[in-house]
Each structure stands twice: as structure tokens, then as C-alpha cells.
C-alpha positions in Angstrom: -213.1 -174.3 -18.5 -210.3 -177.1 -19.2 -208.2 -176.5 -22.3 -207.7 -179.4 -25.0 -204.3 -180.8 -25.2 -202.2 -182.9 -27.3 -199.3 -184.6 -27.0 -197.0 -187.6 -27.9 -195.3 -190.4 -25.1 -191.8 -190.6 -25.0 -190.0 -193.9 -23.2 -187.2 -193.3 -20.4 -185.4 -195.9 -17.9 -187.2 -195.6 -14.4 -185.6 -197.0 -11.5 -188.2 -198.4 -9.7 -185.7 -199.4 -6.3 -182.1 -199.5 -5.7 -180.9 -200.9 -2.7 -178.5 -202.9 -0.8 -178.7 -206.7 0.7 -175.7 -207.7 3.2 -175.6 -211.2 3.3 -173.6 -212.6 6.3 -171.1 -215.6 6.2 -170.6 -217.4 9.7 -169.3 -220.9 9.4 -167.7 -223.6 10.0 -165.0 -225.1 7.4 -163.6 -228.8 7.8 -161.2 -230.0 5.3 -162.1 -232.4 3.2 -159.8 -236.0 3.7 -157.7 -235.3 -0.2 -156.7 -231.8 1.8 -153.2 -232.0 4.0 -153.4 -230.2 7.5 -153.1 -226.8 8.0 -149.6 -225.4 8.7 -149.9 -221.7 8.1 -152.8 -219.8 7.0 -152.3 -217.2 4.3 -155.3 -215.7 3.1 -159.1 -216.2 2.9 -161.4 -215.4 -0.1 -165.1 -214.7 -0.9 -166.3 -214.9 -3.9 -170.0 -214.6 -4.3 -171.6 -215.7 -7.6 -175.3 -215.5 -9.0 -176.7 -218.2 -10.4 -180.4 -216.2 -10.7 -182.7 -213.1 -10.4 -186.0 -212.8 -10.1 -188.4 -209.9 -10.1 -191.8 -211.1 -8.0 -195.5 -209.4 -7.1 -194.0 -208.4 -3.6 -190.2 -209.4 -3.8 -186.4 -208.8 -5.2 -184.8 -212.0 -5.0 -181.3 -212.6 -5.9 -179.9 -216.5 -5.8 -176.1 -217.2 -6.0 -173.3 -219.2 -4.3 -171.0 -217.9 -1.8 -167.5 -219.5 -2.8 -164.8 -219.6 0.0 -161.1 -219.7 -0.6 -158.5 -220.8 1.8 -154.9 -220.7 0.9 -152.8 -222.1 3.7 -149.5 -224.0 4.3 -149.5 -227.1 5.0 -147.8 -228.4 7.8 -145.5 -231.3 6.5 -144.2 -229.6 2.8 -144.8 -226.3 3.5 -146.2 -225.8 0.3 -149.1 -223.9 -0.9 -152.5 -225.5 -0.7 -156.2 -224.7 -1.3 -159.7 -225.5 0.1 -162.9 -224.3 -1.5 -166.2 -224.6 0.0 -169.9 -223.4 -2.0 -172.5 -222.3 0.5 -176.0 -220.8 -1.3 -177.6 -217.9 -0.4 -181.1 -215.9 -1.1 -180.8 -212.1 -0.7 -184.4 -211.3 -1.0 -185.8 -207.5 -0.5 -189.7 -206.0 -0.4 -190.9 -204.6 -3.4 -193.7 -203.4 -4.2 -193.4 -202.0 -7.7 -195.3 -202.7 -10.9 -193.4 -205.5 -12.1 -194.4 -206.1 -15.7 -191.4 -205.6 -17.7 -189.4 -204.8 -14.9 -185.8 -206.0 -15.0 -183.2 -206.8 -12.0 -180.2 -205.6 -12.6 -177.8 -207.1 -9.2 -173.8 -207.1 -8.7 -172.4 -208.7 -5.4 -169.0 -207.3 -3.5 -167.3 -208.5 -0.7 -167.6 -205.9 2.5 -164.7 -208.7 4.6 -163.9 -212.2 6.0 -161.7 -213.1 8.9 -160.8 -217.0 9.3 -159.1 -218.5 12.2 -157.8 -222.2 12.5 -160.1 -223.8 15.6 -157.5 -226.9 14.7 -155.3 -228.0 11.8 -158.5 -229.4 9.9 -161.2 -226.7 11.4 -161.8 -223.1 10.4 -163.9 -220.7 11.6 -164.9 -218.1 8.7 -167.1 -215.3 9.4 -167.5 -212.4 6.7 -170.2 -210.7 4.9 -170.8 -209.7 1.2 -173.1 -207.1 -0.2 -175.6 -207.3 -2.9 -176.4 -204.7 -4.6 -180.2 -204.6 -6.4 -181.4 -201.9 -9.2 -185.2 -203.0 -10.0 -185.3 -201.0 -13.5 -188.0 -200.6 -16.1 -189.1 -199.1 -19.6 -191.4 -196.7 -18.7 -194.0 -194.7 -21.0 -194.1 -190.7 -20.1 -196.4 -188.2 -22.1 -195.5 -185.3 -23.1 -197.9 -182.5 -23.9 -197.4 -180.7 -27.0 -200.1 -178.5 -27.9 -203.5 -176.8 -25.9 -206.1 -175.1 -27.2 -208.3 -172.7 -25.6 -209.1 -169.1 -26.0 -206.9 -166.3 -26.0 -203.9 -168.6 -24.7 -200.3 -168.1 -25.9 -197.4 -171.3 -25.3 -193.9 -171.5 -24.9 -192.6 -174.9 -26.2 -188.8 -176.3 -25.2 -187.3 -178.8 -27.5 -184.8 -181.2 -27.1 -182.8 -183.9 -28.5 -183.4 -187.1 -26.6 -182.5 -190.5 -26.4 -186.2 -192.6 -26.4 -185.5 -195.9 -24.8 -186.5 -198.8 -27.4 -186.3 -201.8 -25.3 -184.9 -203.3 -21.8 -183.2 -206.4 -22.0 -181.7 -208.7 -20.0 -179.8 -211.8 -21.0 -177.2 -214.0 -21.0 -174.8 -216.8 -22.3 -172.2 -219.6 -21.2 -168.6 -219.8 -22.0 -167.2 -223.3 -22.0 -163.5 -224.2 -23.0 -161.1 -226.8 -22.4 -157.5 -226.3 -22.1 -154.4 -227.7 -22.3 -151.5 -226.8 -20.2 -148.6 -226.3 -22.5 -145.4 -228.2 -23.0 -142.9 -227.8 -19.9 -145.5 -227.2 -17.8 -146.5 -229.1 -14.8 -149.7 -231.4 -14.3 -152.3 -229.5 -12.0 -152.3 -230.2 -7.8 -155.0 -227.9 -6.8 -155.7 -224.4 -7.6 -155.0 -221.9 -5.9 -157.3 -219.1 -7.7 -159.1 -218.4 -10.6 -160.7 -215.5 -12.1 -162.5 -214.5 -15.5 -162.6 -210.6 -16.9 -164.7 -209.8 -19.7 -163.6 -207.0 -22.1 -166.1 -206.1 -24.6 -164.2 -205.2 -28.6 -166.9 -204.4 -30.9 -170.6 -204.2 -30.6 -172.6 -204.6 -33.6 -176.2 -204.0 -34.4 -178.6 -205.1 -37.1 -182.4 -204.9 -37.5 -183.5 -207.0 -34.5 -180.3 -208.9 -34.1 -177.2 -207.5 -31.2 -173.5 -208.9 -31.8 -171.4 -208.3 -28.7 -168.0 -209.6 -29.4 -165.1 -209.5 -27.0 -162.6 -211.5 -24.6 -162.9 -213.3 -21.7 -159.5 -213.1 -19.8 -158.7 -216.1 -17.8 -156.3 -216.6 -14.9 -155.4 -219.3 -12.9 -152.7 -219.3 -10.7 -152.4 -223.8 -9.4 -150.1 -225.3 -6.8 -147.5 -229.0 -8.5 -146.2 -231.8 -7.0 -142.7 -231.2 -8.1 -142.5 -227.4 -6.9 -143.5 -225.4 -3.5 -143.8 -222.3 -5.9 -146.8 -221.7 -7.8 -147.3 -221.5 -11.7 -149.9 -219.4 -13.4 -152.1 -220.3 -16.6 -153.6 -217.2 -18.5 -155.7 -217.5 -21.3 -158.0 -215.7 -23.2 -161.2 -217.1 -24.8 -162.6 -215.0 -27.4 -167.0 -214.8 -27.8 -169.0 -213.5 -30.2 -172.4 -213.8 -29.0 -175.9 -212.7 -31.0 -178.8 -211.7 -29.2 -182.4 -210.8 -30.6 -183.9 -207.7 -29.2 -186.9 -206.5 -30.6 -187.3 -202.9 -32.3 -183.5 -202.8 -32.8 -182.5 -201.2 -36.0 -179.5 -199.5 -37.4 -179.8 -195.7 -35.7 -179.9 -197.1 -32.3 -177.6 -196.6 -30.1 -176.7 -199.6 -27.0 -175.6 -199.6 -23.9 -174.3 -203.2 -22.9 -173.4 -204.1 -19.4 -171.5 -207.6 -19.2 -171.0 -209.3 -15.7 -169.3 -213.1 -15.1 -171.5 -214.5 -12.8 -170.0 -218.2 -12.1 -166.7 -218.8 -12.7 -166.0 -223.2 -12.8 -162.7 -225.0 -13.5 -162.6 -228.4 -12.9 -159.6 -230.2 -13.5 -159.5 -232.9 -16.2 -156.6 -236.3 -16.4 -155.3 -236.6 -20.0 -154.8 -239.7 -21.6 -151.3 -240.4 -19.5 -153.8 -240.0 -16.1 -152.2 -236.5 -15.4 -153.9 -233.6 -14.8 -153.3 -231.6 -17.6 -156.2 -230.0 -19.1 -158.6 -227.8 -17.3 -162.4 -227.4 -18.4 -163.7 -223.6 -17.4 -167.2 -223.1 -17.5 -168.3 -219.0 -17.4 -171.8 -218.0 -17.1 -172.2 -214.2 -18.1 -175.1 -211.9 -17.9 -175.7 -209.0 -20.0 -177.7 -205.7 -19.2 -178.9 -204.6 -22.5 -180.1 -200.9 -22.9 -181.5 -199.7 -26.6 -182.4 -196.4 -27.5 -183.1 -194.5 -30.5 -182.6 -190.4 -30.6 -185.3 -188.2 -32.0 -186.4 -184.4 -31.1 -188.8 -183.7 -28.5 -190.8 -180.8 -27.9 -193.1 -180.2 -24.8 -194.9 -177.3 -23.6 -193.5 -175.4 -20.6 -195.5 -172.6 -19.9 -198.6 -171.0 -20.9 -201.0 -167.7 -20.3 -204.1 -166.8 -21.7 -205.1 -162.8 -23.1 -208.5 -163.4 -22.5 -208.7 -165.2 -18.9 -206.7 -165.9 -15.8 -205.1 -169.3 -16.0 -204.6 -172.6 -13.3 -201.9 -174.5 -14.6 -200.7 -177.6 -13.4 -197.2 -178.6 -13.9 -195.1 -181.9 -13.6 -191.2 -182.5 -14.0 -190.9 -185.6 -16.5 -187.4 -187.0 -16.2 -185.7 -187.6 -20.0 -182.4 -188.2 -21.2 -179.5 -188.7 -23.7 -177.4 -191.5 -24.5 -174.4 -189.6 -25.9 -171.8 -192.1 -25.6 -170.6 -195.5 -24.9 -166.8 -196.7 -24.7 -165.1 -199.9 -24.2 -161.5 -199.7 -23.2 -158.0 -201.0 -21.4 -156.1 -198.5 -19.5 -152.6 -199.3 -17.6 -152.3 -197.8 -14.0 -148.8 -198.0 -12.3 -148.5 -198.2 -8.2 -145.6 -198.5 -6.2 -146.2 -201.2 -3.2 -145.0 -201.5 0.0 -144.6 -204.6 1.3 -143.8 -203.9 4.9 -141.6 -206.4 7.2 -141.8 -208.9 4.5 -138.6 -209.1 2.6 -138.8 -210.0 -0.9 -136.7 -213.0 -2.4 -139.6 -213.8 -4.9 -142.9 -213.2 -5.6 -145.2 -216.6 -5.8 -148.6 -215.0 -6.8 -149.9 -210.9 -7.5 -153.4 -210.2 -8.1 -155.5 -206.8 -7.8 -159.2 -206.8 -6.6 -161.5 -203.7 -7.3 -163.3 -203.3 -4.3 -165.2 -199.9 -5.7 -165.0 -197.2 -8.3 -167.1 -194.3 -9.5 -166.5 -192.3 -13.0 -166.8 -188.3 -13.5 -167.0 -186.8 -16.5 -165.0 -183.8 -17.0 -162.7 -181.9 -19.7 -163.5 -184.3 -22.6 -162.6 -187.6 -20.4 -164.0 -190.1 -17.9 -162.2 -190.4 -15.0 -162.8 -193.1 -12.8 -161.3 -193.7 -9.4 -161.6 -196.0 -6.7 -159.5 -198.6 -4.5 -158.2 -201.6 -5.2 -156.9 -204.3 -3.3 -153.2 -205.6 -3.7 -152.9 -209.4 -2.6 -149.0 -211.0 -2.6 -148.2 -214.1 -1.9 -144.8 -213.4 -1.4 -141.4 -215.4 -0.6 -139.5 -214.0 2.4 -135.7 -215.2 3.0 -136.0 -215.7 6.6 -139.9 -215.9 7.0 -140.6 -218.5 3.9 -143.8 -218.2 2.1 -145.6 -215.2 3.7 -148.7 -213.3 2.2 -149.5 -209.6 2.2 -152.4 -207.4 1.1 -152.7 -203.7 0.8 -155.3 -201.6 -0.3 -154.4 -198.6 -2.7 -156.4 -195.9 -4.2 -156.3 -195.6 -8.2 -157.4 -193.0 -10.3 -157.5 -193.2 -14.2 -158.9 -191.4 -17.2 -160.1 -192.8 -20.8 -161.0 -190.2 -23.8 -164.7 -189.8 -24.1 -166.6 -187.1 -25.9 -170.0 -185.6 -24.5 -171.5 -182.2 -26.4 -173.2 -181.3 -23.1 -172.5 -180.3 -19.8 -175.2 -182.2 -17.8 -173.4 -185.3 -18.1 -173.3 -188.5 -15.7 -171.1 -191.5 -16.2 -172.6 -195.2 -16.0 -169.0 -197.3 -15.7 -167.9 -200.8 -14.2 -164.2 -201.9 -14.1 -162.1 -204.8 -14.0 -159.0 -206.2 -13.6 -158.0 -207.8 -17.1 -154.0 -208.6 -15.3 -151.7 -207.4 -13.1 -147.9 -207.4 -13.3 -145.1 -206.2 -11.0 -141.5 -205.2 -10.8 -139.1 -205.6 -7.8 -137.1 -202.9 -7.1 -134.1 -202.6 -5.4 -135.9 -200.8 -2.0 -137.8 -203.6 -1.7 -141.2 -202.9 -2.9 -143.2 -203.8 -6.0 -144.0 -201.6 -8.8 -147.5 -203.1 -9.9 -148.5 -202.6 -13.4 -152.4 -203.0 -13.2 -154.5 -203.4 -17.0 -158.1 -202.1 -16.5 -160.8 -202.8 -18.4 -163.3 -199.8 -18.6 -166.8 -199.8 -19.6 -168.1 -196.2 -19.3 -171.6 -195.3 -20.7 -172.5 -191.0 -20.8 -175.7 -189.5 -20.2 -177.2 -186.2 -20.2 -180.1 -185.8 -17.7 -182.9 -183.5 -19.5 -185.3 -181.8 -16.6 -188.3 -181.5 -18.4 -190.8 -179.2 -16.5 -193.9 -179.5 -18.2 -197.8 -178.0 -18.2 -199.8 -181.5 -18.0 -203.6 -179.5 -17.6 -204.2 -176.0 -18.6 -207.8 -174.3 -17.1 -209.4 -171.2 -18.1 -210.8 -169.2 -14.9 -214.3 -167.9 -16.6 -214.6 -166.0 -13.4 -211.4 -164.1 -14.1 -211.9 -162.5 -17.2 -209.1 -160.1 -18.6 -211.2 -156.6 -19.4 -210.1 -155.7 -22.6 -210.6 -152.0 -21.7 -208.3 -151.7 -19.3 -205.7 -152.7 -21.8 -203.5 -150.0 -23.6 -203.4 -150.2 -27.2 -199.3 -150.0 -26.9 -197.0 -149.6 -24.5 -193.1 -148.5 -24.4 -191.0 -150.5 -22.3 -187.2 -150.2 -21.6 -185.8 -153.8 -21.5 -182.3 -154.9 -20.1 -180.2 -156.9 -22.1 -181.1 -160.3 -22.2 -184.7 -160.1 -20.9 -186.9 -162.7 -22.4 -189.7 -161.8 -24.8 -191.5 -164.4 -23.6 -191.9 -162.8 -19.9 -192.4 -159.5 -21.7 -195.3 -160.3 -23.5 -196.9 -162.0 -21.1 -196.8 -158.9 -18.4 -198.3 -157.2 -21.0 -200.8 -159.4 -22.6 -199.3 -159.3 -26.1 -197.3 -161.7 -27.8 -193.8 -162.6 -28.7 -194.2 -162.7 -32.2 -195.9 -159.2 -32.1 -192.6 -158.0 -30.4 -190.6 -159.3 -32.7 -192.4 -158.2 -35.7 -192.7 -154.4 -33.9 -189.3 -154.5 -32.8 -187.4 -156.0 -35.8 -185.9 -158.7 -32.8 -185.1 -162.2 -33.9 -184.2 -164.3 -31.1 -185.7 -165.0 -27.6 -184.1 -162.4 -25.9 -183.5 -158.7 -26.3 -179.5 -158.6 -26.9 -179.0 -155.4 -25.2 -180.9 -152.8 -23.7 -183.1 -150.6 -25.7 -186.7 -149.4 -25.9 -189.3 -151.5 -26.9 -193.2 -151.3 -28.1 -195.5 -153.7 -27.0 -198.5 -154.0 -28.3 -201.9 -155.8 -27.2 
């Protein structure tokens, strides 16, 4: 005979695939006429950008751009130069998932590139980038919280948990124009560019999210009047809005920002020099909402009366117990190797991957980062140097639980450096760190509870009482149900309040 049950849903994040896409880069690069020849290469950079996601019946798609970078020498001024080339791509994976609701959640890294000059105006580039895909969704578990039948006794577990209101994902565009300041010189070409986002404050009201922060902008452009390269840093402030249903005041958020496309396009002021730049920023935000509450489920179950044939099931829940936005200063001394130092034209850090653990009361996060110099040598002339170095920081960030996991991204928001006298660089690296803590809850649960009428307990085989000797810290719960009674009856018999018998003593059990 099937028992009656009750119970209430709860909402939780499922991942319904996470997976990787390598997307290869083998081509060809001429330059374009405006570009000098090639005297010395330096360095080559990929940057991939997404311009799109989309979640279809049979299909992951990510769309983006795959930006190449070639700093070089040229061969009649020696100076510094650049060469930027856009080639799409479509990193598309099978899915096969229930897609309603289902959001795409995709970052991009760079695994290499190599580049080799064929001739002074040829390249041949080959490298290969990694995306990185994480199909989630707000999915609806219940939880059963009550069964009836005869004779049976149930053991409930409660928990605080975090319910997940809503899954949201989008997005906004940053667009400034800006003007180089006095004593600086008009803009040849540019060398690099780069955009970090570091999130202030975030806000909520009923419906309405307010995510304000910086955008830190770098640009680093070659002159006509100088072989050495001058740097523009800027910062645009946003304050952005976004409407997400169910939101209220007692929620909590978890916001994920990424810069997908980064353009700078420079603009001729009125004097036909090129001294404003117009940067264009398109950012994507993951938007996670979720509102705590108490949950209680059943977790076990007998009957007095009847054998039982349970059926059990783990439910995965969880916590949201804190979210932190924060800058963090990591020093590293750098060697440079054979390359002497008389001055240092350009210093930039790249993450290349990191991973946060939470332990003692902070999130550390380590990873490795990659050091690129463009450096000045006295004998060698402009000469550029990269090495990769491992990092290891840790913010302040309260959990009360021990189960915890840590959801982080980083950034580079700048990077500054010391000479010293032995020739190296002491790099002073500012990270920005988003780090989001959550408990995993295992919920084992009874989903279907079944009386077996052909079992039957016989009532008089049962003593009346019983005494039993019980160790210290022997559950009352495991008690009564070896010998058909109850917990509360041992309690009440026993003049026990807790779960467990605090040390060991002699008990009476009743039927």
C-alpha cells in the first residue's frame, strides 16, 4: 500500500553541460599599405571577443571575433608599430538539454600563438583559443515534507537554504570619448588596449538591480615624434539598472560582469590631429538571485505496524552566504633574463587562470599570470620579454559553514614596476576580485514511501519495554526504530532532550 505525501518545491541552479570548445587560429596576415614593413617582430596577441550566445533545440553556439595583435619593429625607424586583424569564429557544441529558460554562460582564454614573418609584409599566425561553455538553468526540485500511512514514524532534516528566484542574463554598452591631455602627443597607432571592470556597490530594489562600478581603461599608443611609447589610462565610471523579476529587498545577488568587445577607434580633432579616442565596451552580466528561507524534508522513515520499501533520491540544494567585490595588490620580482634594462617602454600582466579556496575566514585565490615587457636594452634596442609567474592572494570573506565552495573571476585593473639595481623588475600587480561563497547542502531524501501488507509487524512478539544500555552519542532515532517505539517515547521515559544520548547510561524503551 503507497503512503500519501506532501511536500513543497524548492528552486536550485542546475548545470545542464559544461564543457570546452578549442577553436584553432591558422592564417595568413598581410599588412595593410598605411603599415611600414616589418623590421623586428616583438610579440603576437589573441584576443577573442563574443559578440553572442545562443542556447538552441540541439546546440551551444558561441559567436565572437578573434582579434590578432602584432607588435613589430619596423625596418626603416625602428620604432614600435601595430597590425590588427578581426577573424570570426562559431564554437558550436551538441546539446541536448531542455532549453526553456536555459542560460549560456561562456568566457574565452587564449591556450598560444606563434607568428613568423614568411616576408617583411607576410605573417604566418597559428594559435588556438579555448571557449569555455556552462549551459545553466533554474530548475524546480520537490521536496517531500510529510507521509501518512499507518504505524509510520519520520525523521525530518531542516536547513537554511538559499531558493534561487531568477536566472538572468544581460547586458549593456559603454561608450566614451576621450581626450588626450595637454603635453601629450597625437595618436600613431596603438599598440594595446584593454578594459577591466570592477564592480563598487550593487544595489537592489523590488524588481529593479543597480550594478555600479568602473571600467578601467588602458591604452598604451606608438607618436610620430618619439620611438618610445606613451600610455593613456582612464577610468569610466557605470551605473547600470536592470529589471529582474521577483527581486525584492531580502535577496541576495550574485553578479558576474565580463567585457566582451573592447573598440577604440581613433578620432582627428578640430586641428586634423589625432587626439581623441572613442572606446566602445560591450559587457555582459551573469545575474544570479536568490532569496533564503528554511527547508525541511523527510530523510528517513519506518513503520510499527508493517515492513517498509522506501525509495530515496539525493536533491542537490544550496546557500548563497556571501558575495565580495574587491582590489588586492600582489608584488613579484621579475627576471628579465639577457635583456638589460635601460628603460621600460610598456608592462602589462595577463591572467591566464586562477581558482579560489575558501579557508580560515578568507578566499584565496591563486593562479598564473603572464608578465609581458617591452623593454629597452642598451646594446640590443627595443627587445620584448614575457614570463609567466604564479600568484597567490587572499581577500577577507566570512562563510558560517564549513561546506563551502568559491565562485571567483579576476582581473588585472594595472600593473606597475620598479627597476632595481640587479636588473630585474619588481611588478606591483592591482587585482580585481569577484568571489561568490556557497555551501553545497546534500539533501538525501524519501521521494515514495510503501507499506508491505504482506509484512506485517506481530504485535505479540513485541515486549512491552525493554532496557537498553546506549553509548554516548547514539541516536534516538536508530534506537527507537530497532525497537519499534518512538523517539519522543524515549525522551519522555528517559527525561533526554536532544537527539542523542550524551553519555552512556541505561535506557527504557518502550513499544
Amino acid at each position: 500500500m503507497e503512503c500519501k505525501a506532501a511536500g513543497e518545491s524548492v528552486f536550485a541552479k542546475e548545470v545542464l553541460f559544461e564543457g570546452n570548445c578549442e577553436q584553432a587560429v591558422d592564417t595568413e596576415l598581410t599588412l595593410p599599405d598605411y603599415c611600414p614593413d616589418i623590421g623586428k617582430l616583438l610579440k603576437c596577441r589573441l584576443v577573442p571577443m563574443i559578440t553572442s550566445r545562443q542556447v538552441n533545440f540541439d546546440s551551444l553556439v558561441v559567436e565572437g571575433t578573434a582579434r590578432i595583435s602584432v607588435i613589430y619593429l619596423d625596418d626603416r625607424d625602428k620604432k614600435l608599430r601595430c597590425c590588427d586583424r578581426d577573424y570570426p569564429f562559431r564554437a558550436s557544441v551538441p546539446f541536448d538539454g531542455n532549453n526553456e529558460n536555459c542560460k549560456l554562460i561562456a568566457a574565452a582564454h587564449v591556450d598560444y600563438v606563434n607568428c613568423r614573418a614568411v616576408s617583411q609584409r607576410k605573417l604566418d599566425i597559428h594559435g588556438a583559443f579555448t571557449v569555455h561553455m556552462t549551459a545553466v538553468c533554474r530548475r524546480e526540485n520537490e521536496l517531500i515534507t510529510d507521509v501518512q500511512g499507518e504505524g509510520l514514524r519520520l525523521r525530518r532534516e531542516s536547513r537554511e537554504i538559499s531558493d534561487l528566484v531568477c536566472c538572468a542574463q544581460t547586458g549593456f554598452d559603454l561608450s566614451e570619448a576621450i581626450e588626450l591631455s595637454e603635453g601629450k602627443p597625437p595618436v600613431s597607432s596603438i599598440i594595446r588596449s584593454n578594459a577591466v571592470l570592477c564592480v563598487e556597490e550593487i544595489q537592489t530594489i523590488p524588481g529593479k538591480l543597480t550594478v555600479r562600478g568602473d571600467a578601467v581603461f588602458t591604452m598604451v599608443y606608438c607618436t610620430e615624434q618619439d620611438d618610445s611609447p606613451e600610455r593613456l589610462e582612464y577610468i569610466i565610471p557605470f551605473s547600470q539598472f536592470f529589471d529582474i523579476p521577483g527581486l525584492d529587498e531580502e535577496c541576495k545577488t550574485d553578479v558576474t560582469l565580463r567585457c566582451d568587445m573592447l573598440e577604440v577607434s581613433p578620432r582627428t580633432d578640430s586641428d586634423g590631429e589625432y587626439r581623441r579616442v572613442d572606446v566602445d565596451i560591450r559587457v555582459s552580466a551573469d545575474v544570479m538571485v536568490y532569496r533564503d528561507r528554511e527547508a525541511s524534508w523527510v530523510n528517513d522513515a519506518y513503520s510499527v505496524d508493517y515492513e517498509l520499501n522506501c525509495v530515496r533520491k539525493q536533491v542537490r540544494l544550496e546557500r548563497l552566504c556571501n558575495t565580495l567585490s574587491d582590489t588586492v595588490v600582489y608584488k613579484q620580482s621579475v627576471d628579465t633574463g639577457d635583456i638589460r634594462i635601460e628603460s621600460v617602454g610598456d608592462l602589462w600582466a595577463e591572467i591566464i587562470d586562477s581558482r579560489g579556496i575558501y579557508r580560515d575566514g578568507k578566499t584565496v585565490v591563486t593562479g598564473n599570470m603572464a608578465v609581458c615587457m617591452i623593454i629597452r636594452d642598451p646594446s640590443k634596442g627595443i627587445a620584448y620579454s614575457e614570463k609567466n609567474v604564479r600568484f597567490e592572494c587572499a581577500v577577507s570573506q566570512t562563510a558560517s559553514c564549513d561546506n563551502v565552495r568559491s565562485e571567483c573571476s579576476v582581473g588585472v585593473k594595472s600593473c606597475g614596476y620598479t627597476v632595481t639595481a640587479d636588473n630585474r623588475l619588481e611588478i606591483q600587480a592591482e587585482l580585481c576580485i569577484h568571489s561568490a561563497l556557497y555551501e553545497d547542502i546534500p539533501a538525501r531524501q524519501i521521494c515514495s514511501v510503501e507499506l508491505d501488507e504482506n509484512r506485517q509487524k506481530s504485535p505479540e512478539n513485541r515486549p512491552a519495554a525493554v532496557l537498553y544500555f546506549a553509548d554516548a552519542g547514539e541516536e534516538l532515532w536508530d534506537i527507537a526504530r530497532e525497537y519499534n517505539s518512538s523517539v519522543e517515547s524515549i525522551r519522555l521515559d528517559n527525561g533526554i532532550e536532544g537527539d542523542a544520548v550524551e553519555e552512556s547510561r541505561l535506557l527504557i524503551v518502550t513499544a
